[in-house]
C-alpha positions as CSV (number, residue, x, y, z in Angstrom):
1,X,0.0,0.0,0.0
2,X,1.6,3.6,-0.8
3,X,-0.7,6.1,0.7
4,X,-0.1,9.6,-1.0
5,X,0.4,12.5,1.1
6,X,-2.3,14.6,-0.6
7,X,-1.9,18.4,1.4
8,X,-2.0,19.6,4.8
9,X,-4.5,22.2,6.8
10,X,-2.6,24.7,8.7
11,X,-3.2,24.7,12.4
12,X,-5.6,27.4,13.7
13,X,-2.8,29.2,15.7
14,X,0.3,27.9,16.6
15,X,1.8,23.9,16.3
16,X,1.0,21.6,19.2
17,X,1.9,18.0,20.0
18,X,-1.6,17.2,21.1
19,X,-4.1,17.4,18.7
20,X,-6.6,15.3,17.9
21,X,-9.1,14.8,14.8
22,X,-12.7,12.7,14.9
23,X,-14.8,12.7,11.8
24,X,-19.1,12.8,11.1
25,X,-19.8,12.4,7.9
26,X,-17.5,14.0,5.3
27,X,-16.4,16.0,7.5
28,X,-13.1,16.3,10.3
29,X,-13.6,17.8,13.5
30,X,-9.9,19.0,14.5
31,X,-8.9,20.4,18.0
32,X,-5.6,21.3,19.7
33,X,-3.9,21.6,22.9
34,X,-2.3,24.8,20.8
35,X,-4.0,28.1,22.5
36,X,-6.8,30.1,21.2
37,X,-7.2,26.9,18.7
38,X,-10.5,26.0,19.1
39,X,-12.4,23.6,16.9
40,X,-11.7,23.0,12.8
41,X,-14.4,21.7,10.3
42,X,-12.9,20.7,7.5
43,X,-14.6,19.1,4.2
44,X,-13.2,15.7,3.1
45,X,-14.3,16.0,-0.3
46,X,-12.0,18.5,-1.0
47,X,-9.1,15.8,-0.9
48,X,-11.2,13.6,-3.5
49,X,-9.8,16.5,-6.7
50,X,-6.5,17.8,-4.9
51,X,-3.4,18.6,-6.1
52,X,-0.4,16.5,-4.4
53,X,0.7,19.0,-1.5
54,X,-2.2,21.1,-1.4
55,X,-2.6,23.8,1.4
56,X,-6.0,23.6,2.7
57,X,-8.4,26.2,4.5
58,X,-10.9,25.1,7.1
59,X,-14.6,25.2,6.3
60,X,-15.9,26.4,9.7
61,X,-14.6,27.2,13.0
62,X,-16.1,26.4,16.6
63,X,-14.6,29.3,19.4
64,X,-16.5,28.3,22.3
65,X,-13.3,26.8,23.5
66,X,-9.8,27.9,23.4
67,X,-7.7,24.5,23.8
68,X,-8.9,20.6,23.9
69,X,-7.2,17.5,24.5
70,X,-9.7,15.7,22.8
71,X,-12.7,15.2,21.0
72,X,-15.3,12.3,20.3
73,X,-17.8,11.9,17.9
74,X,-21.4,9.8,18.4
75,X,-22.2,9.9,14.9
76,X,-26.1,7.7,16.2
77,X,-26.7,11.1,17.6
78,X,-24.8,13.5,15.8
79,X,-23.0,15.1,19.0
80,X,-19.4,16.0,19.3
81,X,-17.8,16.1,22.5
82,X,-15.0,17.7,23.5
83,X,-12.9,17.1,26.8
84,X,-9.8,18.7,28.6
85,X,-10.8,22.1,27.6
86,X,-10.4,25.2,29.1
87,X,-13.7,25.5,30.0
88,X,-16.8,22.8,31.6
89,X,-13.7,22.0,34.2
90,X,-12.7,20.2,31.5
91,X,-15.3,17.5,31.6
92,X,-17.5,17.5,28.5
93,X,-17.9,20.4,26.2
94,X,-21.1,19.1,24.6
95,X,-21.3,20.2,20.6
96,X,-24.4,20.0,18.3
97,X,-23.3,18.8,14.7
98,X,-26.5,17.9,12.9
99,X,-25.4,20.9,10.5
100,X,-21.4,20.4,10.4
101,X,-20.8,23.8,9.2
102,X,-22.8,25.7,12.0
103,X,-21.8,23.7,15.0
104,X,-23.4,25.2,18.3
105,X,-22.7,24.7,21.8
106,X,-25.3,22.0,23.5
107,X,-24.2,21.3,26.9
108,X,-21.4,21.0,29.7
109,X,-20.6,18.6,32.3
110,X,-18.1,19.9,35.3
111,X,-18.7,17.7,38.1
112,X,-16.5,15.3,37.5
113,X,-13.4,17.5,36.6
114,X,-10.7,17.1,33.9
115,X,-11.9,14.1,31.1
116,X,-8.7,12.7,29.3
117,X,-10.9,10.6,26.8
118,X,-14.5,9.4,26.5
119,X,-16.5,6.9,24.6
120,X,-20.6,8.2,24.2
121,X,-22.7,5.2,22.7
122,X,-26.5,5.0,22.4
123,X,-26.8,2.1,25.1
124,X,-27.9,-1.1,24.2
125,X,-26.4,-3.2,27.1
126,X,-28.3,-5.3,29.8
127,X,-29.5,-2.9,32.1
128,X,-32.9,-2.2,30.8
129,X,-33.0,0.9,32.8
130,X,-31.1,2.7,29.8
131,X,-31.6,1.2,27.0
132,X,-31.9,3.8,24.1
133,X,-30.3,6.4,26.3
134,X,-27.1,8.2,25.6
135,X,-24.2,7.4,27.5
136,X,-21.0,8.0,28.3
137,X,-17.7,6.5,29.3
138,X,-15.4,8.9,30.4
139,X,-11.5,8.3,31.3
140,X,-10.8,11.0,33.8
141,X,-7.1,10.6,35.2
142,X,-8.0,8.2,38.2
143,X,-11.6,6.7,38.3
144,X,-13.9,5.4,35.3
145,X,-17.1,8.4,35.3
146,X,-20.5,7.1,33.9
147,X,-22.1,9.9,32.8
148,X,-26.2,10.0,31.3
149,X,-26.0,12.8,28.4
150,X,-29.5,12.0,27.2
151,X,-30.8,15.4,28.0
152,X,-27.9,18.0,27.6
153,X,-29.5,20.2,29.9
154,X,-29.8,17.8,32.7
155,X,-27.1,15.4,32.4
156,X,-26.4,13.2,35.5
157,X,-23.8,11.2,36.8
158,X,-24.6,7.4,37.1
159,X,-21.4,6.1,38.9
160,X,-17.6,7.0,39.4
161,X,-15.3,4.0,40.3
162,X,-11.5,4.2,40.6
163,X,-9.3,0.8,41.0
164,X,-6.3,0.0,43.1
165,X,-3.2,0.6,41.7
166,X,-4.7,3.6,39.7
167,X,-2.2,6.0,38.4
168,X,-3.6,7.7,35.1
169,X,-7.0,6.7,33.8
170,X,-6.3,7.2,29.9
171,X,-8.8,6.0,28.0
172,X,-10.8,2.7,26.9
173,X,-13.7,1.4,24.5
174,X,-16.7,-1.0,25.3
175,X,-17.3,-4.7,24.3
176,X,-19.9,-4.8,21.5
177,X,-22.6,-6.1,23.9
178,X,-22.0,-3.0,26.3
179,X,-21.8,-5.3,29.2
180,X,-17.8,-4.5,30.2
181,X,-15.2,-1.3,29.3
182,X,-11.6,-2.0,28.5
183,X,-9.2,0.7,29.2
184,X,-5.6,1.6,29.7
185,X,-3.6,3.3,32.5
186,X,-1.0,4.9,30.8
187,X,1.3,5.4,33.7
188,X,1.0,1.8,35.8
189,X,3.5,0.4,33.7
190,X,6.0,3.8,33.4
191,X,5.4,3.9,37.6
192,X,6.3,0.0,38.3
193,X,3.1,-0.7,39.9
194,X,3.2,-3.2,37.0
195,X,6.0,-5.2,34.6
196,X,3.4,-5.8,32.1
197,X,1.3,-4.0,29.7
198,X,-2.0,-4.0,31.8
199,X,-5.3,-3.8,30.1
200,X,-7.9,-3.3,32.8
201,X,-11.4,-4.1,32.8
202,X,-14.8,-2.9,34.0
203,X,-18.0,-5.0,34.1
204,X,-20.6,-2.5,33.4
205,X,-24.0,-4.5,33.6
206,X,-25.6,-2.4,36.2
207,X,-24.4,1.1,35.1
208,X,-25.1,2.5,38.4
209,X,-22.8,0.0,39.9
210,X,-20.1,-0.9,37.9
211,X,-17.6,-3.1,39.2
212,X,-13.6,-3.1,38.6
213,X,-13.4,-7.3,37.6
214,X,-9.4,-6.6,37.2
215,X,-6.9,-6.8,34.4
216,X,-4.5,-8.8,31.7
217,X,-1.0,-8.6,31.8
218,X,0.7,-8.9,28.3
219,X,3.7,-10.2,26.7
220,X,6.0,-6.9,27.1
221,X,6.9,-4.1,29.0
222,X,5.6,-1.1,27.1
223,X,2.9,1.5,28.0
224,X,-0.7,1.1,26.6
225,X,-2.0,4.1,25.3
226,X,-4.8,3.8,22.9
227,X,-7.2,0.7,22.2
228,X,-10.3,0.0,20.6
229,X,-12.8,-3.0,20.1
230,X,-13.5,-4.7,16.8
231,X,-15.8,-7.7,16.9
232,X,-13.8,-9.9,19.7
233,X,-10.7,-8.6,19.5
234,X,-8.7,-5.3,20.9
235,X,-6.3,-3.3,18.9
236,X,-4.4,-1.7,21.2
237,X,-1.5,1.1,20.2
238,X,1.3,0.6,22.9
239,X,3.8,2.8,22.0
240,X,7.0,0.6,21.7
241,X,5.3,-2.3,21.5
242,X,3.6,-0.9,18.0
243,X,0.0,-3.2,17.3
244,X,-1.1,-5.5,19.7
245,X,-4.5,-7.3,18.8
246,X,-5.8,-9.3,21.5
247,X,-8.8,-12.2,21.1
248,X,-11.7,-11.8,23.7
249,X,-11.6,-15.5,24.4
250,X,-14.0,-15.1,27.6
251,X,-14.1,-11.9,29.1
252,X,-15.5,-13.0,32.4
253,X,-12.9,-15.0,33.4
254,X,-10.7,-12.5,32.0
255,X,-9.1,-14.3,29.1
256,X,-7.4,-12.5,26.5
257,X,-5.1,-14.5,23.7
258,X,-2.3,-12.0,21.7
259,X,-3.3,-13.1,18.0
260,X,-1.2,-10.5,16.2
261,X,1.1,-7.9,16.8
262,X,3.2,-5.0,14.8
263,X,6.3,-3.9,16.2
264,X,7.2,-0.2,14.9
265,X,9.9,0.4,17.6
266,X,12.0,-2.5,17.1
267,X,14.8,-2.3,19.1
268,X,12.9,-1.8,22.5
269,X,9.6,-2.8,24.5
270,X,10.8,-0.3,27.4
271,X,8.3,1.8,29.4
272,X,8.8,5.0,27.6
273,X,6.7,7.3,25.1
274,X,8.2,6.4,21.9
275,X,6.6,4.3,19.4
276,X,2.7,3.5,18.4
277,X,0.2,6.2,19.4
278,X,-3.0,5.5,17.5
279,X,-4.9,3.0,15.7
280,X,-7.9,2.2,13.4
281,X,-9.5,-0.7,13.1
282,X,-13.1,-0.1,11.8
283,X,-12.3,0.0,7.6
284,X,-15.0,-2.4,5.9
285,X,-11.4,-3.5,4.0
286,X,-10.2,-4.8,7.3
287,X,-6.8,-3.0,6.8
288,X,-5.8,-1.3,10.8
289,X,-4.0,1.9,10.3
290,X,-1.8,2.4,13.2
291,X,0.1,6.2,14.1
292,X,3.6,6.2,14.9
293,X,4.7,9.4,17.2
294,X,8.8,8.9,15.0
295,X,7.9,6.6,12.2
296,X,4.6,8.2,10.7
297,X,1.7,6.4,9.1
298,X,1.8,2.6,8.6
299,X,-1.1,0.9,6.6
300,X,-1.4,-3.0,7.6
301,X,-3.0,-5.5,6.0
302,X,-4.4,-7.8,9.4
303,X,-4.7,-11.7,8.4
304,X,-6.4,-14.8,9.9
305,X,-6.5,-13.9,13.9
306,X,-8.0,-16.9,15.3
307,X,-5.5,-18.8,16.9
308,X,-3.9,-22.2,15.6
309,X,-5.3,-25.0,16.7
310,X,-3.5,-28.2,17.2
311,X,-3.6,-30.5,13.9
312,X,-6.0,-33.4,14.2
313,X,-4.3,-37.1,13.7
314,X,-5.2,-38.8,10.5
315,X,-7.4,-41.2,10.4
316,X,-5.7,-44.7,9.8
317,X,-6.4,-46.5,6.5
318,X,-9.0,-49.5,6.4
319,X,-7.8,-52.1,7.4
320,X,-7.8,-55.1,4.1
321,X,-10.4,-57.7,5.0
């Protein structure tokens, strides 16, 4: 695969190592830890006619904010939300986005403090209580926050667990059934509490009291930063570890098989932040794109990921009558 760089969009104000870009529709929602940035719209289908190293302009600008860590997109209900901002005690910034190029404020959640990351799903999990309703999974530095955003204007918190050994709640993705949430402490390994990359687990079947049911240890040493679910299996980006795709072989006893991997920092599974940053997982091609903070893009083409099984002993020939 040879992707070709096609152009850039200039940031907003000045360059930033944090930044972060979701998408709805045709259309990128980009924000920046870079001050004054706020949030970019910016038109996909402009890419479909450009010339090789285009400069780009952005389509339409959100200033409600200044700065943001991060933003999510639930595309089932067309609301953007953006988190470590410099405003909503950087909790959630809530966004309307039915119309892409007017986006307008919706909401705010504060109670919780500072949000590193969140997942916002129309639930469809066992507890009947909430089925249909939006909700949220937010990562927020040292406890898991479940947050209902049904009603922007009266949004409630539904629980707020923490876990031993906590030492930076990063971020994390639900099964598809909704019943558990798989996240990542990005400094349990970099702290020693740890010798393992640890992917943690919540069982969420009773929303308002979700329960810590405790974590896998990997195969290396590296930090877990980013990791999303795909049918049974997590693709995780742990920095010098590159790819990790794990099976969800039976998630209530905790089971998790390593059924692929990509290393794109070779020479080193250390606890530092070098290596794999991002990934995606969801193209209907199957291919995983996966971010590297030295080595840039890499495009990988993900094969057979069921494990091996143990061949089967032939069948001995009939014997002659």
């Amino acid at each position: 695969y040879n992707p070709v760089f096609v152009g850039f969009l200039p940031t907003r104000t000045a360059n930033s190592s944090w930044r972060d870009i979701k998408t709805i529709g045709n259309y990128a929602l980009i924000v920046s830890e870079a001050s004054d940035h706020g949030m970019q719209v910016f038109d996909l289908n402009k890419l479909l006619n450009a010339q090789a190293g285009s400069t780009f302009s952005e389509d339409a600008h959100y200033g409600n904010f200044k700065n943001a860590h991060n933003i999510f997109v639930n595309e089932d209900t067309e609301y953007a939300y953006a988190v470590g901002t410099n405003t909503c005690n950087g909790g959630l910034h809530i966004i309307q986005m039915n119309d892409p190029l007017n986006p307008v404020s919706a909401g705010c959640y504060s109670s919780d403090g500072y949000t590193h990351d969140v997942q916002c799903v129309l639930y469809n999990g066992p507890d009947s209580s909430y089925i249909g309703r939006e909700i949220c999974f937010a990562s927020n530095e040292d406890t898991i926050t479940i947050i209902d955003v049904t009603n922007k204007n009266e949004i409630v918190q539904l629980a707020k667990k923490s876990y031993s050994g906590d030492r930076y709640t990063h971020q994390g993705w639900l099964t598809e059934d909704h019943t558990h949430f798989l996240f990542n402490d990005e400094l349990d390994e970099y702290r020693g509490v740890t010798s393992k990359t640890r992917t943690h687990v919540f069982k969420v079947t009773d929303l308002i009291d979700p329960v810590y049911a405790g974590y896998h240890d990997g195969r290396t040493t590296a930090i877990d930063h980013n990791l999303y679910v795909h049918g049974d299996y997590v693709y995780q980006a742990n920095y010098r570890a590159g790819l990790n795709v794990l099976k969800i072989a039976n998630i209530d006893s905790l089971q998790f098989e390593e059924v692929g991997y990509f290393d794109i920092y070779p020479t080193s599974d250390a606890s530092n932040f070098n290596g794999a940053w991002s990934n995606y997982p969801y193209f209907p091609s199957g291919k995983v794109v996966v971010s590297g903070i030295e080595q840039g893009l890499f495009v990988l083409r993900v094969g057979n990921l069921e494990p091996t099984s143990a061949p089967v002993e032939p069948t001995s020939a009939p014997v002659e009558p």
